[in-house]
DOLUM-383320 format. One record per residue (C-alpha): y, z, x. Coordinates in steps of 0.5 Angstrom, whole numbers, plus 500, padded with zeros to 3 digits. Each point is the difference from the previous one (the first is absolute). Layout:
N
YZX...
END
This chain:
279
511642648507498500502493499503497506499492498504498493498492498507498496500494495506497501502495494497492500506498498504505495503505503500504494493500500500505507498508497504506501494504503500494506507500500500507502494500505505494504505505500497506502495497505501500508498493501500494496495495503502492497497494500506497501506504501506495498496500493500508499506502503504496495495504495502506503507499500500497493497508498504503505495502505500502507494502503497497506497492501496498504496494500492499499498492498493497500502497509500509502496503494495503505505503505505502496495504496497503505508503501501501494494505499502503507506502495496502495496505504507502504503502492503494498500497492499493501502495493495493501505495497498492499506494498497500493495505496494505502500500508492499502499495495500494504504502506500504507500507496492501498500501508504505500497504494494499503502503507503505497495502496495500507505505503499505494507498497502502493501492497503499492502494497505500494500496494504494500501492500494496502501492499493499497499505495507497497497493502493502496502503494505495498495493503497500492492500503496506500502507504494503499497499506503497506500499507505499505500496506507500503503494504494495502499498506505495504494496503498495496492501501500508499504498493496497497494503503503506496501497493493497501498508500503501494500494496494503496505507499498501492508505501506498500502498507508502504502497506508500502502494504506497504504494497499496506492500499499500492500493499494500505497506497500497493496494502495504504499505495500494494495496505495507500501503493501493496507498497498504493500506503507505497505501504507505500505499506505505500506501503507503501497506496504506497506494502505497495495493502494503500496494497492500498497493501494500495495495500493497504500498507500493499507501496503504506498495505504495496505504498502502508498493502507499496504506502501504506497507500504506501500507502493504501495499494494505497496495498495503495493496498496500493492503504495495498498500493492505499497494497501495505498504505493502495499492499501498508495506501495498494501492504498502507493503497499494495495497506496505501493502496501507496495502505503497506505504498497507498496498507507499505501509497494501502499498507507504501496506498501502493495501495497495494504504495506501504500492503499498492507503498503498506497492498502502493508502502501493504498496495504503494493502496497507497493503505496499495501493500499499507493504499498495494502494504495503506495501494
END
């Protein structure tokens, strides 16, 4: 299948950061589709390019992909462009991915920038297992009924968030997650100022009661820790009898044995004593 839809990285702040393979790919593409066009002219300019603009942003991602794919069809190469980093990642571009592809188009996305990944490997808390969730809602209830859903998440957790609403953020999350939780906010990544704040929630609600925030922030937070989770866990089956227990997974269906295991895991205990409790 030919290729007809390039994703291009564009750089999170440092213009060196761009690749030679995606510079390439805006030169010799027909129609660059850009979040927004000021902002990637004076990228194209910086690089001598001059291949078509055209505007595709979160307030006509549906027509405008529909438009683009018609392109597609009739033979052109777009190139999928946001202001900062890797298009389909908290922007319009997953539509337009996503039309492509229900169109039979070829779709390949080129390495490059991603304010998270940078945000992440340099936040100090574990990259083994993470999950993103890009901007939080701006009305408060769903905000917090998102944090609320993951407040239990054992992985390190990635949120991006505006200046004008981190202080707000920052208070939810420390009300949900408690004060203690870690933290790294970064911003101005890849920048002469890039700065990382590394502390608990807490500390970070003081430290912006006192100092205005500035520039899109990453947010990266520590997972809760195993053994909490285990020990709420064990808690919450502190009232209720092993036998109650064992009976709750029976009346679910499973059979004695496996109800007993399933008892045993809840609690922290090995089968075995499960079964010489119920002996």
């Amino acid at each position: 299948m030919d290729i007809k839809l390039f994703l291009c990285p564009t750089p999170i702040g440092n213009l060196g950061d761009i690749t030679e393979r995606t510079l390439e790919v805006l030169k010799d593409v027909d129609i660059i589709a850009a979040e927004d066009t000021r902002n990637t002219l004076r990228l194209l300019n910086h690089f001598d390019i001059h291949s078509k603009l055209t505007s595709y942003h979160e307030h006509n991602k549906y027509e405008k992909a529909s438009e683009l794919v018609d392109m597609m069809l009739a033979g052109k190469t777009v190139a999928c462009v946001t202001d900062a980093g890797t298009p389909g990642i908290s922007d319009p571009g997953e539509i337009l991915v996503r039309k492509a592809i229900d169109a039979g188009i070829g779709v390949t996305s080129l390495p490059g920038a991603t304010a998270f990944v940078s945000a992440l490997t340099v936040s100090g808390l574990s990259t083994g297992r993470f999950v993103f969730e890009g901007f939080l809602p701006k009305e408060k209830k769903e905000r917090r009924c998102i944090l609320e859903s993951v407040k239990d998440e054992a992985r390190t957790i990635i949120f991006y968030e505006a200046p004008h609403r981190l202080r707000d953020t920052l208070s939810v999350l420390a009300s949900v997650f408690g004060g203690g939780r870690r933290i790294a906010l970064c911003r101005e990544l890849t920048k002469v100022h890039e700065e990382v704040l590394r502390s608990t929630l807490e500390e970070a609600v003081s430290y912006y009661t006192q100092n205005e925030p500035r520039g899109e922030y990453v947010l990266v937070i520590e997972g809760r820790p195993f053994h909490e989770i285990e020990e709420e866990k064990r808690e919450a089956y502190a009232d209720i009898s092993i036998e109650e227990h064992v009976s709750m997974y029976e009346a679910k269906g499973f059979g004695r044995k496996e109800a007993m295991k399933k008892a045993a895991a809840d609690r922290g205990v090995s089968k075995r004593d499960i079964y010489n409790a119920l002996l």
